[in-house]
C-alpha positions as CSV (number, residue, x, y, z in Angstrom):
1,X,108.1,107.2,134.8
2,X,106.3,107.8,138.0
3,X,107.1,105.5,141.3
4,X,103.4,104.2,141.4
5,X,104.1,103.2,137.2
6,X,107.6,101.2,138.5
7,X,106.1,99.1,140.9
8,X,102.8,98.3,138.5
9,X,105.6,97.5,136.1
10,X,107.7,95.2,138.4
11,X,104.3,93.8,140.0
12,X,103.8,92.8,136.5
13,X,106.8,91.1,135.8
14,X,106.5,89.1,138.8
15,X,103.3,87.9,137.8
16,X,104.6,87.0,134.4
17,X,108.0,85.6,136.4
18,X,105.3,83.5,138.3
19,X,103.1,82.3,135.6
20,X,106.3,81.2,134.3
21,X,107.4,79.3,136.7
22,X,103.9,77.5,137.5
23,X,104.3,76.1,133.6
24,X,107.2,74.6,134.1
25,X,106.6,73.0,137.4
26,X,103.2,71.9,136.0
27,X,105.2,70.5,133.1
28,X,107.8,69.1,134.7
29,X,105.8,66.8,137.2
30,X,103.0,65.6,134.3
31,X,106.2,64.2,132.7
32,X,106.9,62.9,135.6
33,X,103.7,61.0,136.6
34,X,104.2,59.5,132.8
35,X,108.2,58.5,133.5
36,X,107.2,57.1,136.8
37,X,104.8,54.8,134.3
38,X,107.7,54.0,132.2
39,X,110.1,53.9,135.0
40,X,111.2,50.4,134.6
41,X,112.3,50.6,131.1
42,X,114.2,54.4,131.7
43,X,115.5,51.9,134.9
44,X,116.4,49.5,132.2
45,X,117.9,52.2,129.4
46,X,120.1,53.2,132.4
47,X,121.2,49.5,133.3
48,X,122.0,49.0,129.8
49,X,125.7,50.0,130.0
50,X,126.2,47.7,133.1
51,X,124.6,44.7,131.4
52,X,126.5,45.1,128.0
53,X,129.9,45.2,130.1
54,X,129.5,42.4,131.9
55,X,127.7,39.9,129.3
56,X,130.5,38.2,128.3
57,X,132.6,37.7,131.3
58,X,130.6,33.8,132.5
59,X,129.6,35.4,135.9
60,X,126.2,35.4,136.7
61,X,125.2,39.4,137.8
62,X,122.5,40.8,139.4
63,X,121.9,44.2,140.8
64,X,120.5,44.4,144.5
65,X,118.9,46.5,146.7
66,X,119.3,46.0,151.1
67,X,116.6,47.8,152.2
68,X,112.6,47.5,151.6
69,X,111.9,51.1,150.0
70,X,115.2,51.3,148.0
71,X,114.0,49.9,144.7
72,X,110.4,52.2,145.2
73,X,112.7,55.6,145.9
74,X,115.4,54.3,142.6
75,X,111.8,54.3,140.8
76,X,111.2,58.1,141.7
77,X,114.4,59.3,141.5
78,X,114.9,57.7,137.7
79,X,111.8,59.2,137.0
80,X,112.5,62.7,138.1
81,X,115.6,62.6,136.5
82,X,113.9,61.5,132.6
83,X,111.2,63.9,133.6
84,X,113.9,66.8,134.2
85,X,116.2,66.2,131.6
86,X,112.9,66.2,129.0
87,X,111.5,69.3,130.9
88,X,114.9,71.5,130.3
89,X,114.6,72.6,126.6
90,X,110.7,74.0,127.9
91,X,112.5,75.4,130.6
92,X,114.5,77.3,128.4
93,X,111.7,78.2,126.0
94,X,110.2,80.0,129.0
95,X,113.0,81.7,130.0
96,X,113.7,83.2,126.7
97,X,109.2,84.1,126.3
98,X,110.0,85.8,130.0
99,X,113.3,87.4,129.0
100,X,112.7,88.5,124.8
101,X,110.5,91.5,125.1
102,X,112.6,93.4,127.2
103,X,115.7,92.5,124.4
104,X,116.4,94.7,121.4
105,X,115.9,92.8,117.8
106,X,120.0,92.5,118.0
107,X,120.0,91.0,121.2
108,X,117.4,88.6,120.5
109,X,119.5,87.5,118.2
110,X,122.5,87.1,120.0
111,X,121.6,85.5,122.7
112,X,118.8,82.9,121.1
113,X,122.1,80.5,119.5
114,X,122.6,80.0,123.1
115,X,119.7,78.6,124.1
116,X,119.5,76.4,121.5
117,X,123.0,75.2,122.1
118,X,122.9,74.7,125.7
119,X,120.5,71.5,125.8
120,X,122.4,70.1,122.9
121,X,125.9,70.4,124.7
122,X,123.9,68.5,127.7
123,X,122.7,66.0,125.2
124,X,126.5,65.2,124.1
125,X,127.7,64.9,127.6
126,X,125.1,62.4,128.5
127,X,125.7,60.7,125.4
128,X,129.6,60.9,126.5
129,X,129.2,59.2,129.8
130,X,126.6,56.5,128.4
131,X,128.1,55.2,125.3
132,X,131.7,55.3,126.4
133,X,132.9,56.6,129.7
134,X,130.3,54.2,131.8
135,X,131.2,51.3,129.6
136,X,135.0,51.8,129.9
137,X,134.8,52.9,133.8
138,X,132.5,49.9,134.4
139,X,135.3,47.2,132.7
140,X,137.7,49.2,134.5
141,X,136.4,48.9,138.1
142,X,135.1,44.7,137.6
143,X,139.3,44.1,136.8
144,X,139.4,44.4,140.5
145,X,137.3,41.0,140.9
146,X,139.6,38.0,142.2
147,X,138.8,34.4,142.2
148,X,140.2,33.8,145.4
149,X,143.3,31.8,144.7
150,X,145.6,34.8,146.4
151,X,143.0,36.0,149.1
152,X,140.8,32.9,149.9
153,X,138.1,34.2,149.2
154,X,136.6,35.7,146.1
155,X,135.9,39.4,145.7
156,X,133.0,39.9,143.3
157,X,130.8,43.1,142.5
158,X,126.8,42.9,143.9
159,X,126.3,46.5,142.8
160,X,123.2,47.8,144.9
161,X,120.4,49.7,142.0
162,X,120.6,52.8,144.1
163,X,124.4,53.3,144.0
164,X,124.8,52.7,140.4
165,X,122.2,54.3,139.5
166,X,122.8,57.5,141.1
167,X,125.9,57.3,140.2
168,X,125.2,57.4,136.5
169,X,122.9,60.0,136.8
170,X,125.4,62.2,138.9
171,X,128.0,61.8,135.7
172,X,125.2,62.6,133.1
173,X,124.7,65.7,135.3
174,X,128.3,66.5,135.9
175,X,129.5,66.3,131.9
176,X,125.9,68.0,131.0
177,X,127.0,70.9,133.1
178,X,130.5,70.5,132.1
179,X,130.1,70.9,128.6
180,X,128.1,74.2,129.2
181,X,131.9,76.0,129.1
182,X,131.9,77.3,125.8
183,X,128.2,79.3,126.3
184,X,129.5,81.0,129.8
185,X,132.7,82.2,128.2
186,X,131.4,83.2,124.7
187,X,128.7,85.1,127.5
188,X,131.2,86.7,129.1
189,X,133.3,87.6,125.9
190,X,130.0,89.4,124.6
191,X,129.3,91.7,127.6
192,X,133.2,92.5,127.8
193,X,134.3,90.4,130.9
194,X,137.0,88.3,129.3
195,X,138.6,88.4,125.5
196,X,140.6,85.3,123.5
197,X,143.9,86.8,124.4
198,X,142.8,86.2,128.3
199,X,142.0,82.6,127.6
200,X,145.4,82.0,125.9
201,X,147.0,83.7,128.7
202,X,145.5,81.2,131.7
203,X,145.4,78.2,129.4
204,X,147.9,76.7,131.7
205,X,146.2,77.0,135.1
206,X,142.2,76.3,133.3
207,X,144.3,72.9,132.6
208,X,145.1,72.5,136.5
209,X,141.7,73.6,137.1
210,X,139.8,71.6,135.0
211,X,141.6,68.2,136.2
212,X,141.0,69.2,139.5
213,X,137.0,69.8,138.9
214,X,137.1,66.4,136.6
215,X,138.5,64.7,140.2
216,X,135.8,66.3,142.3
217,X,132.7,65.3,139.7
218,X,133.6,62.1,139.0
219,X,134.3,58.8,140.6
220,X,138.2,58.5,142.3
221,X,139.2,56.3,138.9
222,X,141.3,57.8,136.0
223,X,138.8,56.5,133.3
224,X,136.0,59.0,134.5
225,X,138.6,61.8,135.0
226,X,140.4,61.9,132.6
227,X,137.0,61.2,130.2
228,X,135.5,64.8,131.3
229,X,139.1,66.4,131.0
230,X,139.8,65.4,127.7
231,X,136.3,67.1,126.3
232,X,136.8,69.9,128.5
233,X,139.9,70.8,127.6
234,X,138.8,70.3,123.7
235,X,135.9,72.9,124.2
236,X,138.1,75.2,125.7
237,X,140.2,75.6,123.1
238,X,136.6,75.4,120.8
239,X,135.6,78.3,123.1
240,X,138.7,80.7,122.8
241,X,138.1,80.5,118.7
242,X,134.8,81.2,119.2
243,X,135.9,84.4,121.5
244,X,138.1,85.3,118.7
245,X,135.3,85.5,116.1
246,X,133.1,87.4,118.9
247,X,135.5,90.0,119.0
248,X,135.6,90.4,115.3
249,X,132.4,91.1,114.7
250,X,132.2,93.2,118.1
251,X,135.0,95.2,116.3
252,X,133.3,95.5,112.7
253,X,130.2,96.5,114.3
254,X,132.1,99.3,115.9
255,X,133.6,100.5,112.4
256,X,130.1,100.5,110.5
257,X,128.8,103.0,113.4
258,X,132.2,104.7,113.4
């Protein structure tokens, strides 16, 4: 191939790279002129886990906001954050139309699993942090409240929208990305990086590591911690077996062509 057929080639795959791109941006910010239009009931699905938590406990709550363009700027980020989390599987679909006809029929078919896997590990760590570890943290952090009798005063929770609400979003993000573990090692067992017995080795400091991450992505409370630990540690283990039958099949692939 001649220099002047390389750079048509490369020219081309930046204007596929491109055209690419503009579909998912154009995508991405349609959905999110619609979740801005339904961005007080994704406000409200978000709230949900606050207002079940508290229900019962004969204190009236309310969730405030202190300055005049807090609410408006809660508004647009909930709405990016729907949009986004709705725009990702797309993502992917382009990344895969960019990336498949430059893959061998075998490759294609190793690597597609992935992409289908990958927004539904994200799905089950939102779903972690919204149906249990909010709840649980929430109940958690209100056992603080005092009547006043010891320190005369009362110490009650006015939770501002903005704070709680980016911090929900920050744990969706954190155990979405968390639970993406077993797809980057099973990657890097397939191009020969890492193998099961190297997992089993470090098991020991991945557990120091991984409570140390949990500590840095989540709130300082043990609920939250040890509540991305726990799964993480889970799909390690998850991730080592599924090393192990990567190798096997690396290894019967190599004695058919043998």
């Amino acid at each position: 191939m001649s220099q002047s057929e390389e750079k048509i080639g490369f020219i081309s795959h930046l204007t596929e790279l491109r055209k690419r791109l503009i579909h998912c941006l154009i995508f991405l910010f349609s959905l999110f002129a619609v979740c801005y239009f339904f961005s007080e009931y994704i406000y409200g699905f978000l709230v949900e886990p606050y207002a079940n938590a508290v229900k019962d406990d004969n204190v009236e709550r309310r969730l405030i906001f202190t300055a005049l363009q807090e609410t408006f700027l809660t508004y647009l980020k909930v709405s990016f954050f729907a949009a986004f989390f709705i725009t990702s599987p797309f993502i992917l679909i382009q990344i895969w139309k960019f990336i498949a006809p430059g893959l061998y029929d075998h490759e294609k078919s190793a690597i597609l699993p992935y992409l289908i896997v990958t927004p539904i590990l994200f799905l089950l760590g939102g779903m972690l942090v919204y149906y249990l570890i909010m709840p649980l943290a929430i109940k958690f952090f209100l056992s603080f409240e005092s009547v006043g009798v010891s320190t005369n005063l009362p110490i009650q929770l006015e939770a501002k929208v903005n704070e709680y609400l980016s911090l929900v979003m920050k744990l969706i993000f954190a155990f979405g990305l968390s639970f993406q573990l077993p797809v980057v090692l099973s990657l890097l067992a397939r191009i020969g990086f890492i193998d099961a017995k190297f997992l089993k080795e470090r098991r020991k400091y991945v557990v120091v590591i991984i409570f140390a991450a949990a500590a840095l992505l989540t709130p300082p409370d043990p609920i939250t911690q040890i509540g991305l630990a726990i799964p993480l540690l889970i799909l390690y283990e998850l991730s080592i077996f599924s090393v192990n039958l990567i190798e096997k099949r690396i290894k019967e692939k190599e004695k058919e062509h043998a």
